[in-house]
Chimera marker file (.cmm) of the C-alpha trace (Angstrom):
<marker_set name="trace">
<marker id="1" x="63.956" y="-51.453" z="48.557" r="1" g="1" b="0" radius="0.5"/>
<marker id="2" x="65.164" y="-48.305" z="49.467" r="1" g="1" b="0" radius="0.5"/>
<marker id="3" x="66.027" y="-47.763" z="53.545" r="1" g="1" b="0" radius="0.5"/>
<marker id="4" x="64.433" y="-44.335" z="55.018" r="1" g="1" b="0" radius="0.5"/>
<marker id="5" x="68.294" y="-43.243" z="55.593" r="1" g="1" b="0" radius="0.5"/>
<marker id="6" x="68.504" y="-43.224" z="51.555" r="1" g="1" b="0" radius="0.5"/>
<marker id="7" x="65.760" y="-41.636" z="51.225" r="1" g="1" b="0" radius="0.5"/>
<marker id="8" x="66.796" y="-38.963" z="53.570" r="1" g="1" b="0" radius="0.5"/>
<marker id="9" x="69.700" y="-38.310" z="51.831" r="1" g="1" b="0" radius="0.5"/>
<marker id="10" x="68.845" y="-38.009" z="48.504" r="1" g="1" b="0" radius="0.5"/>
<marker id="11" x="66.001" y="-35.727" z="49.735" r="1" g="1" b="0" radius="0.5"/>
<marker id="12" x="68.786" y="-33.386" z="51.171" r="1" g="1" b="0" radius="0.5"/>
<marker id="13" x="71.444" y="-33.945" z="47.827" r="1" g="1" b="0" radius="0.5"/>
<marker id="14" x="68.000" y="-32.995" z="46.188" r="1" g="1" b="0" radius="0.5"/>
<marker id="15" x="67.885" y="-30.059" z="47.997" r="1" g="1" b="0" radius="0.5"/>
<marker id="16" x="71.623" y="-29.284" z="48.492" r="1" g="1" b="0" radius="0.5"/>
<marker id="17" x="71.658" y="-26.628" z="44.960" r="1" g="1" b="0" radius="0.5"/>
<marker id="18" x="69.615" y="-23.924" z="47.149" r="1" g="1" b="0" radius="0.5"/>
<marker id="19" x="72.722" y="-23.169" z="49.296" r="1" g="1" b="0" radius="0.5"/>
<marker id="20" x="74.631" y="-21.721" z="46.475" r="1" g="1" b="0" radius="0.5"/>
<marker id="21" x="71.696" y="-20.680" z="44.316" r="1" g="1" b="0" radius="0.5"/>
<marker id="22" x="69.238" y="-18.906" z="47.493" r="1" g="1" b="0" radius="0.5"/>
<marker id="23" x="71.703" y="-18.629" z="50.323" r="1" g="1" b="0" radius="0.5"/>
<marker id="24" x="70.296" y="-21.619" z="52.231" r="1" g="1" b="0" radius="0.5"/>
<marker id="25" x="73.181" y="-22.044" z="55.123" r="1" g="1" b="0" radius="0.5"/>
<marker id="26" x="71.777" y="-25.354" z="56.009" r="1" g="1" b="0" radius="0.5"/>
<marker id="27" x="70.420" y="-28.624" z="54.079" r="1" g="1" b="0" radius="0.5"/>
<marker id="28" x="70.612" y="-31.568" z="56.553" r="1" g="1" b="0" radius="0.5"/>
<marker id="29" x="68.652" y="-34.660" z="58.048" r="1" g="1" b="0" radius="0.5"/>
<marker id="30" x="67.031" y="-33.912" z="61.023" r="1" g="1" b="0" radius="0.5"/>
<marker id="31" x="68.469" y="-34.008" z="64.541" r="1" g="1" b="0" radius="0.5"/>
<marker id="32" x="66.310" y="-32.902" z="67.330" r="1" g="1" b="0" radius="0.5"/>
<marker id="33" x="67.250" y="-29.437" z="65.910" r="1" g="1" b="0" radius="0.5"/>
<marker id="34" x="63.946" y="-27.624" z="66.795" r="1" g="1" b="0" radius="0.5"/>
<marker id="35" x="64.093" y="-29.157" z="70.676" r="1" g="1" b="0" radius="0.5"/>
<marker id="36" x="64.299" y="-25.689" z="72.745" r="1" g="1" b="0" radius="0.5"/>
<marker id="37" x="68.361" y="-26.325" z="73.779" r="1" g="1" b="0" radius="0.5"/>
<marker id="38" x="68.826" y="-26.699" z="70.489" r="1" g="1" b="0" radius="0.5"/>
<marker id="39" x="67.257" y="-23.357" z="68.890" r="1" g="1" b="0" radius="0.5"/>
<marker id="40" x="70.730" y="-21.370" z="69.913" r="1" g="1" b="0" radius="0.5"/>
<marker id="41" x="72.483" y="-23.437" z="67.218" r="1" g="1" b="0" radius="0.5"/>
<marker id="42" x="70.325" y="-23.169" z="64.434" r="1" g="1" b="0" radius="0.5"/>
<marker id="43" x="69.759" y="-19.672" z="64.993" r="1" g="1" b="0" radius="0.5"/>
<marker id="44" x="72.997" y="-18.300" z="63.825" r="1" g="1" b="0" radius="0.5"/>
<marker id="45" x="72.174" y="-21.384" z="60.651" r="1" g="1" b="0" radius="0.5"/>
<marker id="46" x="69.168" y="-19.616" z="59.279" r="1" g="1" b="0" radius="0.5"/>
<marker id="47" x="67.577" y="-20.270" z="56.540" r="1" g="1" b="0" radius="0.5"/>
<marker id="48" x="67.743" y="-23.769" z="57.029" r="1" g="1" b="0" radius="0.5"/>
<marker id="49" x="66.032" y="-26.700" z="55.695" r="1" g="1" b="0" radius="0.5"/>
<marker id="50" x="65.943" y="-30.111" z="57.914" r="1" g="1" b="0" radius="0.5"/>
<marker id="51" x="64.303" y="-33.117" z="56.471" r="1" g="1" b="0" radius="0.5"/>
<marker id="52" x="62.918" y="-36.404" z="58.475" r="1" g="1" b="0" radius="0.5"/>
<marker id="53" x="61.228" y="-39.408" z="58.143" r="1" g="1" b="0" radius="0.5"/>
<marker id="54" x="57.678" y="-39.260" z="59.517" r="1" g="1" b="0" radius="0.5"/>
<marker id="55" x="56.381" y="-42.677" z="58.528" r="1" g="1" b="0" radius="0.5"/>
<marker id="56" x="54.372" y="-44.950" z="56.625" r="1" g="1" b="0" radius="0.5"/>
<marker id="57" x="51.173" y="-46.511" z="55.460" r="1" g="1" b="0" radius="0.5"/>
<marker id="58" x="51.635" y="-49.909" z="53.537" r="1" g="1" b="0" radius="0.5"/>
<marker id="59" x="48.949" y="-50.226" z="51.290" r="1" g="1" b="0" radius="0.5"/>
<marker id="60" x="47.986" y="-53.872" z="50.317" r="1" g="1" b="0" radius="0.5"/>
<marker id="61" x="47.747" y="-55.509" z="47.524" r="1" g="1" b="0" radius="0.5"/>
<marker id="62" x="48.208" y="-59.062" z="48.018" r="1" g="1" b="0" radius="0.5"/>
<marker id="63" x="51.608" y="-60.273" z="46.993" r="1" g="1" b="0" radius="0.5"/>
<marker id="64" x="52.462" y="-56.581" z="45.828" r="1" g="1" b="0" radius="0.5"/>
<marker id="65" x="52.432" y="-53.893" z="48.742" r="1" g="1" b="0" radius="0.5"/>
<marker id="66" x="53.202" y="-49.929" z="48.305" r="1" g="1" b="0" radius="0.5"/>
<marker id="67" x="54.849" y="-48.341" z="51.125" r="1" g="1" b="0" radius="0.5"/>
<marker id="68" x="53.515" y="-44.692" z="50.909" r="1" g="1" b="0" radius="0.5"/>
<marker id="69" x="56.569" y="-43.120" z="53.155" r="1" g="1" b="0" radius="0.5"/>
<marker id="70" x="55.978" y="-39.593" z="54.490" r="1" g="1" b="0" radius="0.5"/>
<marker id="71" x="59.108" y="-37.182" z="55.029" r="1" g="1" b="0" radius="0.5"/>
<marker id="72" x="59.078" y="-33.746" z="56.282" r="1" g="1" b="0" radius="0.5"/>
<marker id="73" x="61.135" y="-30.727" z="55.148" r="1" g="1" b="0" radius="0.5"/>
<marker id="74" x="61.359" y="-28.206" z="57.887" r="1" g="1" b="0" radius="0.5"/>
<marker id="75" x="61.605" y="-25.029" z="56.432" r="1" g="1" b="0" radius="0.5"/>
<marker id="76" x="63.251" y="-22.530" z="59.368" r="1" g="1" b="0" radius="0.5"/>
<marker id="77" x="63.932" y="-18.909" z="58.598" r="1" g="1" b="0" radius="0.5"/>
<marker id="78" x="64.282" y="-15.691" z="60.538" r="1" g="1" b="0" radius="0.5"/>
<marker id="79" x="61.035" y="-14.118" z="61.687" r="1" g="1" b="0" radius="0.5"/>
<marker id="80" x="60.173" y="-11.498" z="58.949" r="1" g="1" b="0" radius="0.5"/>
<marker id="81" x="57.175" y="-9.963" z="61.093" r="1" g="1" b="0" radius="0.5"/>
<marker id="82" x="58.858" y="-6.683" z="62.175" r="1" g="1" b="0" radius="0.5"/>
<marker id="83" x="59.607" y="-5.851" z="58.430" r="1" g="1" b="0" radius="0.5"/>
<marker id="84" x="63.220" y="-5.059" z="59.474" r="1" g="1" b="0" radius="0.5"/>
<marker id="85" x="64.533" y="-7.972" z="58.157" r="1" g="1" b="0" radius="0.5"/>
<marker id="86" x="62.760" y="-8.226" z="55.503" r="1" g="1" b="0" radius="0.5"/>
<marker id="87" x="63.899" y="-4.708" z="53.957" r="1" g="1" b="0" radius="0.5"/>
<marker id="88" x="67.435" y="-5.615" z="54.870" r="1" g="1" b="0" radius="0.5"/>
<marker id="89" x="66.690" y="-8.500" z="52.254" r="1" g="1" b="0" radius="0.5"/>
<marker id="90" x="66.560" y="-11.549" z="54.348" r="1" g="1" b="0" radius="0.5"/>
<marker id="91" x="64.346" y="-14.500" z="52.488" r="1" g="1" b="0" radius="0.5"/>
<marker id="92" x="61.407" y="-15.665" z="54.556" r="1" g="1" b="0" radius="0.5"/>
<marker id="93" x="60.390" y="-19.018" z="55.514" r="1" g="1" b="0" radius="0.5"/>
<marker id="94" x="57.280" y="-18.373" z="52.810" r="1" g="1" b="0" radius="0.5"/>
<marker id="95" x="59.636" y="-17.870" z="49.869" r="1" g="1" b="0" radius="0.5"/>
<marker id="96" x="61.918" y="-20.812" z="51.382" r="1" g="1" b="0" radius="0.5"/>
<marker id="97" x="58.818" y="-23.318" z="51.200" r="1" g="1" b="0" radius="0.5"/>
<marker id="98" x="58.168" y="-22.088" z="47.639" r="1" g="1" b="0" radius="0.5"/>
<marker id="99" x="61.413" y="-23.039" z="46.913" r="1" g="1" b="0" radius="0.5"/>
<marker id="100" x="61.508" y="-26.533" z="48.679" r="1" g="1" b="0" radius="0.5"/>
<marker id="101" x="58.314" y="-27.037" z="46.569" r="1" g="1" b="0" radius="0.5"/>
<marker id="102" x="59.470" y="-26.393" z="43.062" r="1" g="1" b="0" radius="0.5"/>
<marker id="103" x="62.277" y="-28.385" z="43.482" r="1" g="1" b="0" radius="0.5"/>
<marker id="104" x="61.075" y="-31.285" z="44.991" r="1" g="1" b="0" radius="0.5"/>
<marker id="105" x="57.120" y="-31.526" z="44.107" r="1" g="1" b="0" radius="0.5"/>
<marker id="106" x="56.947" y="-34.061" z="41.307" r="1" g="1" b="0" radius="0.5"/>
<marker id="107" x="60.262" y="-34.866" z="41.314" r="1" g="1" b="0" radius="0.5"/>
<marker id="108" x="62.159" y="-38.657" z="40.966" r="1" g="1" b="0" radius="0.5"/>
<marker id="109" x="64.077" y="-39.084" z="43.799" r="1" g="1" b="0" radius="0.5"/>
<marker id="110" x="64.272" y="-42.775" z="43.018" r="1" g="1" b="0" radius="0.5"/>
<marker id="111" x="63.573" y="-44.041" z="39.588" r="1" g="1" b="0" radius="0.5"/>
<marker id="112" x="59.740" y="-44.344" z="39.574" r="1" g="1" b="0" radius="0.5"/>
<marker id="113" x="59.195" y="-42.625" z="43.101" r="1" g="1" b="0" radius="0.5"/>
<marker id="114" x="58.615" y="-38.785" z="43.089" r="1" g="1" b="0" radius="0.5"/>
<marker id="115" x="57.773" y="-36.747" z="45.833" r="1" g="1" b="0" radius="0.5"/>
<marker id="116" x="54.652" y="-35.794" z="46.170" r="1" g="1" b="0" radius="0.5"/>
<marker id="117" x="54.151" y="-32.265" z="48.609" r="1" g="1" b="0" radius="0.5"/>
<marker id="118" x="50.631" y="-33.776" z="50.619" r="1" g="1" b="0" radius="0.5"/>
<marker id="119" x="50.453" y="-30.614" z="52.822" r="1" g="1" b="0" radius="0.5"/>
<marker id="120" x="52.327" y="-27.224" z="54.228" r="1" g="1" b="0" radius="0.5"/>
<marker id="121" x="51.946" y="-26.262" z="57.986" r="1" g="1" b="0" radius="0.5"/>
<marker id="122" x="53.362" y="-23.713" z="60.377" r="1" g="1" b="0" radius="0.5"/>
<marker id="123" x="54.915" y="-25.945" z="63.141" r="1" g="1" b="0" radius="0.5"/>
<marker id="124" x="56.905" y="-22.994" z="65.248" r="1" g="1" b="0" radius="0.5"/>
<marker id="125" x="56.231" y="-19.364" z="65.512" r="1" g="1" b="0" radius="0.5"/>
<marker id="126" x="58.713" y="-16.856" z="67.531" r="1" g="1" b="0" radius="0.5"/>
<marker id="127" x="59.839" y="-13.208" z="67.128" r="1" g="1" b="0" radius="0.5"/>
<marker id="128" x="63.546" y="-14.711" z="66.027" r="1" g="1" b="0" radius="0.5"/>
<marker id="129" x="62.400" y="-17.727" z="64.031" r="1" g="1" b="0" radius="0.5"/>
<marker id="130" x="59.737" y="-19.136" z="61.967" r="1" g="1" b="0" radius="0.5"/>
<marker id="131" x="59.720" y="-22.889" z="61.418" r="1" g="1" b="0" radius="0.5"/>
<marker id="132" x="57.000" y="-24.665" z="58.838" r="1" g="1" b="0" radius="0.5"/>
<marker id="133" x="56.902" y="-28.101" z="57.448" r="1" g="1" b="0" radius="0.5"/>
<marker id="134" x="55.975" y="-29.419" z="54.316" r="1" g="1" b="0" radius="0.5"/>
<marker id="135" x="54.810" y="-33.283" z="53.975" r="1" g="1" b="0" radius="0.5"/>
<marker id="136" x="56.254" y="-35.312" z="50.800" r="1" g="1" b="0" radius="0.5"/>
<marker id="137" x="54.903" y="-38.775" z="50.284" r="1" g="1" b="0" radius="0.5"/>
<marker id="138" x="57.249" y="-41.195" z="48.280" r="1" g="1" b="0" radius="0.5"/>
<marker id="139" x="55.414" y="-44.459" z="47.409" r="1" g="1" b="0" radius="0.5"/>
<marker id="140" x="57.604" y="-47.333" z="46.875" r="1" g="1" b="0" radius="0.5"/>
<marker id="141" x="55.941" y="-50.385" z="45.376" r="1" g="1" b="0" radius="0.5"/>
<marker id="142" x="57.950" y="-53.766" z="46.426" r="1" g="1" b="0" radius="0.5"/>
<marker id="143" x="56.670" y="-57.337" z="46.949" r="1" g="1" b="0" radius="0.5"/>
<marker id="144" x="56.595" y="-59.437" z="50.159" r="1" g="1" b="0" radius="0.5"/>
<marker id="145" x="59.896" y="-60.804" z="51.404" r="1" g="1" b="0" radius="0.5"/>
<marker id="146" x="61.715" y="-58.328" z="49.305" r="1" g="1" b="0" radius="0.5"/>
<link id1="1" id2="2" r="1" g="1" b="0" radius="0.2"/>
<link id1="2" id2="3" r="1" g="1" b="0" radius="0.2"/>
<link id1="3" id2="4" r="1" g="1" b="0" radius="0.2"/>
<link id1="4" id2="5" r="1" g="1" b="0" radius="0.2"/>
<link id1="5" id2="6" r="1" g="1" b="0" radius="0.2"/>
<link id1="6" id2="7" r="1" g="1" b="0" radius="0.2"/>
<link id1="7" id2="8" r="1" g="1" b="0" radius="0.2"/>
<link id1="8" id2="9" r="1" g="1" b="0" radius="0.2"/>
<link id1="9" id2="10" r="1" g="1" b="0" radius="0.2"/>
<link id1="10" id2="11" r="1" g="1" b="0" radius="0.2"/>
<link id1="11" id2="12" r="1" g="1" b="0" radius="0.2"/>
<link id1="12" id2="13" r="1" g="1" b="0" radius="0.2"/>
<link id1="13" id2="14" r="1" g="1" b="0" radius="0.2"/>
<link id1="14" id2="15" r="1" g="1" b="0" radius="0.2"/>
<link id1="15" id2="16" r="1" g="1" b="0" radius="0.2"/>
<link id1="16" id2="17" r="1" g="1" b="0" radius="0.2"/>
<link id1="17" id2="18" r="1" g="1" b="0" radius="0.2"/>
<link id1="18" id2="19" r="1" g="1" b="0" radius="0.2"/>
<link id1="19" id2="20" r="1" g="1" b="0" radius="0.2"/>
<link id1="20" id2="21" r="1" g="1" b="0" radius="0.2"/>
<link id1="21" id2="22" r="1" g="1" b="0" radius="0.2"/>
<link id1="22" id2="23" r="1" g="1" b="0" radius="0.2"/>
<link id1="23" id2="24" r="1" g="1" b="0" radius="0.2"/>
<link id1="24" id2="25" r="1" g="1" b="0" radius="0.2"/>
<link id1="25" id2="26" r="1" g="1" b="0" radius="0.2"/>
<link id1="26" id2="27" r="1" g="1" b="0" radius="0.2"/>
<link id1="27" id2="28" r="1" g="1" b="0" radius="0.2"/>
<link id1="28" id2="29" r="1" g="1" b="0" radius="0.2"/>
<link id1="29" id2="30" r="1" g="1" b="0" radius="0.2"/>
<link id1="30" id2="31" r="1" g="1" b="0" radius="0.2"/>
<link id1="31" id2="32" r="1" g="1" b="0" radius="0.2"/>
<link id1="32" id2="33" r="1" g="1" b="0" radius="0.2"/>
<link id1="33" id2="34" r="1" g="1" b="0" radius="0.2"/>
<link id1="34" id2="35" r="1" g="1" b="0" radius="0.2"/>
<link id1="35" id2="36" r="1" g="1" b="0" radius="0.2"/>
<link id1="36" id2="37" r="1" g="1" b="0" radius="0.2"/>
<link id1="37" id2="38" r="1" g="1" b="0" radius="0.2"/>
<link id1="38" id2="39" r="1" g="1" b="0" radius="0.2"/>
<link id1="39" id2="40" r="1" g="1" b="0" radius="0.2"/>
<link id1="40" id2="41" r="1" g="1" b="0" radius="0.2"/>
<link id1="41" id2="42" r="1" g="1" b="0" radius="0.2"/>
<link id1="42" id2="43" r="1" g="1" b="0" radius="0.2"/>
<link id1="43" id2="44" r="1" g="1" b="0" radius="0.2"/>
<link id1="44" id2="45" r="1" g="1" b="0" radius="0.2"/>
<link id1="45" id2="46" r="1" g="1" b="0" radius="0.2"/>
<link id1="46" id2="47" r="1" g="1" b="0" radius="0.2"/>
<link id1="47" id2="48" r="1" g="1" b="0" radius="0.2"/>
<link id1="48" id2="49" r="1" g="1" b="0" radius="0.2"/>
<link id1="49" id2="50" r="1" g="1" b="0" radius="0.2"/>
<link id1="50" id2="51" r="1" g="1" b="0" radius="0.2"/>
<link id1="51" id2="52" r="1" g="1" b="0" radius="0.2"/>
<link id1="52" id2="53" r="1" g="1" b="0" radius="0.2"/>
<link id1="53" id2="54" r="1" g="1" b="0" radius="0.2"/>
<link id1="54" id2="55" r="1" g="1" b="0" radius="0.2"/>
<link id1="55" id2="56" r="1" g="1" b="0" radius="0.2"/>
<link id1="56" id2="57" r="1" g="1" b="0" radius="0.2"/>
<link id1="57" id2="58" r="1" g="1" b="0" radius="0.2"/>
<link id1="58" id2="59" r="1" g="1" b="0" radius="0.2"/>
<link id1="59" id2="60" r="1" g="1" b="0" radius="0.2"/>
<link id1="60" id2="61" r="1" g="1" b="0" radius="0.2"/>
<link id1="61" id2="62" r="1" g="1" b="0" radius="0.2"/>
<link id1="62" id2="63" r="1" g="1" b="0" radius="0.2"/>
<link id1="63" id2="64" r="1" g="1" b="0" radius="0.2"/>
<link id1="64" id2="65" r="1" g="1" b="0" radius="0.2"/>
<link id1="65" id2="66" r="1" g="1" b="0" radius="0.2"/>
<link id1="66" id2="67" r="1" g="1" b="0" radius="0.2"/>
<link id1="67" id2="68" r="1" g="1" b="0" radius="0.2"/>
<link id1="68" id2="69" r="1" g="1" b="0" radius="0.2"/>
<link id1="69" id2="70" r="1" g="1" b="0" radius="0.2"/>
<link id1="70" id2="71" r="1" g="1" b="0" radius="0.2"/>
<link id1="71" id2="72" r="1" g="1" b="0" radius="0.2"/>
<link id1="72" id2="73" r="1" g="1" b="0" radius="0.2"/>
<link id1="73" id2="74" r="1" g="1" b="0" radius="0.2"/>
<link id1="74" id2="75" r="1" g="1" b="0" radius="0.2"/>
<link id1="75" id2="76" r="1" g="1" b="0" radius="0.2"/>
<link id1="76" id2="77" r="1" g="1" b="0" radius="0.2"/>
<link id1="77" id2="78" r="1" g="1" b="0" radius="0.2"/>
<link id1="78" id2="79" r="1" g="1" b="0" radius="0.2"/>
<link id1="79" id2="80" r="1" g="1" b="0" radius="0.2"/>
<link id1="80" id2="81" r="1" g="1" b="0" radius="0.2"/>
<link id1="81" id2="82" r="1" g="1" b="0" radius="0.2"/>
<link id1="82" id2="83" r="1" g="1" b="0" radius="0.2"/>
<link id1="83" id2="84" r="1" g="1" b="0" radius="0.2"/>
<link id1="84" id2="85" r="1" g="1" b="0" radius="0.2"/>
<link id1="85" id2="86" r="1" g="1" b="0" radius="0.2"/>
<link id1="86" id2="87" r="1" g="1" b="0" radius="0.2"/>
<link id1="87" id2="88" r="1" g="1" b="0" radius="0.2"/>
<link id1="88" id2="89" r="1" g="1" b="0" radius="0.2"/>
<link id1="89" id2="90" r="1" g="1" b="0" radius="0.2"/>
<link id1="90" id2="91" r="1" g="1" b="0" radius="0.2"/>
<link id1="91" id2="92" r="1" g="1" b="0" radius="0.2"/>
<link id1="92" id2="93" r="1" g="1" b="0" radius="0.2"/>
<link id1="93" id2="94" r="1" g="1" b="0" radius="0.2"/>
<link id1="94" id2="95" r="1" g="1" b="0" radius="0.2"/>
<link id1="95" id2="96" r="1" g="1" b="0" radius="0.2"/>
<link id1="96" id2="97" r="1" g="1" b="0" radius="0.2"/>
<link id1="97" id2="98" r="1" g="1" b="0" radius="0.2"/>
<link id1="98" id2="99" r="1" g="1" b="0" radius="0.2"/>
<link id1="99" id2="100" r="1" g="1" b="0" radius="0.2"/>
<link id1="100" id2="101" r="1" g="1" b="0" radius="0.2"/>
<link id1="101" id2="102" r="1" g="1" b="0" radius="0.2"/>
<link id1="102" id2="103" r="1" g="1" b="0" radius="0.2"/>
<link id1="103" id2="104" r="1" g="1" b="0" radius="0.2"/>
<link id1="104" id2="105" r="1" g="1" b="0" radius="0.2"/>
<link id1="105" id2="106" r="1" g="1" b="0" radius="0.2"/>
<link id1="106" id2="107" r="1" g="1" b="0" radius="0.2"/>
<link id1="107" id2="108" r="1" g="1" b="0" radius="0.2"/>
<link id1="108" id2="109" r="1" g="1" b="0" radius="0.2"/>
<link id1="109" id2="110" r="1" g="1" b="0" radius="0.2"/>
<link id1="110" id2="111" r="1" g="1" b="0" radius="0.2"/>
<link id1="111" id2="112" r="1" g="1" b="0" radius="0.2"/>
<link id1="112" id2="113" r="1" g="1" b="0" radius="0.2"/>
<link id1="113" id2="114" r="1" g="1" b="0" radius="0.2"/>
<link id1="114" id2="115" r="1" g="1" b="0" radius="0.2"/>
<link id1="115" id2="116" r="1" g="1" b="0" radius="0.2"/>
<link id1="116" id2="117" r="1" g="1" b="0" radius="0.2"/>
<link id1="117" id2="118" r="1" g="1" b="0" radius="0.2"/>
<link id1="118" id2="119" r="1" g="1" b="0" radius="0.2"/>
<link id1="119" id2="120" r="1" g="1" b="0" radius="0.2"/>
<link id1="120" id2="121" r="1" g="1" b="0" radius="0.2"/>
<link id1="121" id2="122" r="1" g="1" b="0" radius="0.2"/>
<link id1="122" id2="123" r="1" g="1" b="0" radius="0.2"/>
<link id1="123" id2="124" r="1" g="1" b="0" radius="0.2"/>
<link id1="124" id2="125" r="1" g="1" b="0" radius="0.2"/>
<link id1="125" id2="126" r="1" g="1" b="0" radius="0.2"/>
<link id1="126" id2="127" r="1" g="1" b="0" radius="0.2"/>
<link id1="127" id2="128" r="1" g="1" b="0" radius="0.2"/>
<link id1="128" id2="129" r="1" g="1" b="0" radius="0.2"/>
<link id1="129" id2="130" r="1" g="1" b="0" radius="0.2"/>
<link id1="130" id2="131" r="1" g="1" b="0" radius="0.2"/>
<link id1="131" id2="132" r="1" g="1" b="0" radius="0.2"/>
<link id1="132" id2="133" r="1" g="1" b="0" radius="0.2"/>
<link id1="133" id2="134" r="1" g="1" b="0" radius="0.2"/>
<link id1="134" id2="135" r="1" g="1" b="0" radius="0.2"/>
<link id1="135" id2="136" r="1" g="1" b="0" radius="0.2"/>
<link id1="136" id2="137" r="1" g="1" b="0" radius="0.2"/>
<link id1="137" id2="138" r="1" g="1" b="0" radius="0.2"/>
<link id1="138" id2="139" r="1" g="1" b="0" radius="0.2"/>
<link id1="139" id2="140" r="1" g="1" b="0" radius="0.2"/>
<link id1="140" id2="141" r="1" g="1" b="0" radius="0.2"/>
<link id1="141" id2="142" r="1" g="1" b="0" radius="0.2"/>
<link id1="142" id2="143" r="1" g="1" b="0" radius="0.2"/>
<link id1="143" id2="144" r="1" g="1" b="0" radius="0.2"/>
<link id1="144" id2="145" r="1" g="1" b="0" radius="0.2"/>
<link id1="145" id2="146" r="1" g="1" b="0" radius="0.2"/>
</marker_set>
C-alpha cells in the first residue's frame, strides 16, 4: 500500500515540470505555509503550488476495502485584481489551477490510481495573494491486513 508521504511526493514530482515550463517558483508538500506568520515567506515564492493530505473514506467491501484518499493542491498566486500585475504579465492563480488540472486530472500517479480533481475552491483572498485549492481523490484498492 502506498503511505500518504508517497503519495505526497509523487503528487509534487508530478507537478515539479511547471517550474521550468510556467515559472512556478514553488512545488512542495505542505507546511503550515498559509498560517498568517507564515504568508511573509511565501510571498516573495509566488506562484506556488503546496499539496497535502486531507484524508480518507475506506469504502467496504468485505475482505477487499478501497481507501478513497483526498489531497489538496493549493494553488497561491499574486492577487491579479488591480490589473497591474496582470499587464506586467504575472500568471494568476486561475490560469495556475488550469494548469494543476491538466496535468494531474486523470492522471496515474500509481499504477492503477489516477487522480481524480473532485472540486476547486477559493480558500484565501487578499490584495497581495490569492490562495485556492483543488481536491484530488486517489482510490487505492488493498485487502485487510495488507
Amino acid at each position: 500500500m502506498v503511505e500518504i508521504h508517497e503519495m505526497e511526493n509523487a503528487l509534487v514530482a508530478r507537478l515539479e515540470p511547471l517550474r521550468d515550463s510556467h515559472g512556478v517558483r514553488e512545488i512542495k508538500t505542505y507546511g503550515d505555509d498559509l498560517a498568517p506568520e507564515q504568508l511573509p515567506k511565501l510571498l516573495p515564492n509566488l506562484p506556488a503550488l503546496l499539496v497535502v493530505y486531507a484524508g480518507s473514506v475506506i469504502v467496504d467491501h468485505g475482505q477487499r476495502q478501497v481507501d478513497r484518499g483526498a489531497y489538496f493542491v493549493f494553488a497561491c498566486a499574486k492577487s491579479l485584481r488591480s490589473n497591474q500585475d496582470a499587464r506586467g504579465g504575472a500568471m494568476g492563480v486561475y490560469p495556475l489551477l488550469g494548469l494543476v488540472r491538466r496535468t494531474l486530472h486523470g492522471q496515474e500517479i500509481f499504477p492503477d490510481m489516477p487522480a481524480l480533481l473532485k472540486r476547486q475552491e477559493t480558500f484565501l483572498s487578499r490584495p497581495d495573494l490569492t490562495a485556492c485549492y483543488a481536491v484530488y481523490e486517489i482510490a487505492q484498492p488493498y485487502l485487510l491486513g495488507e
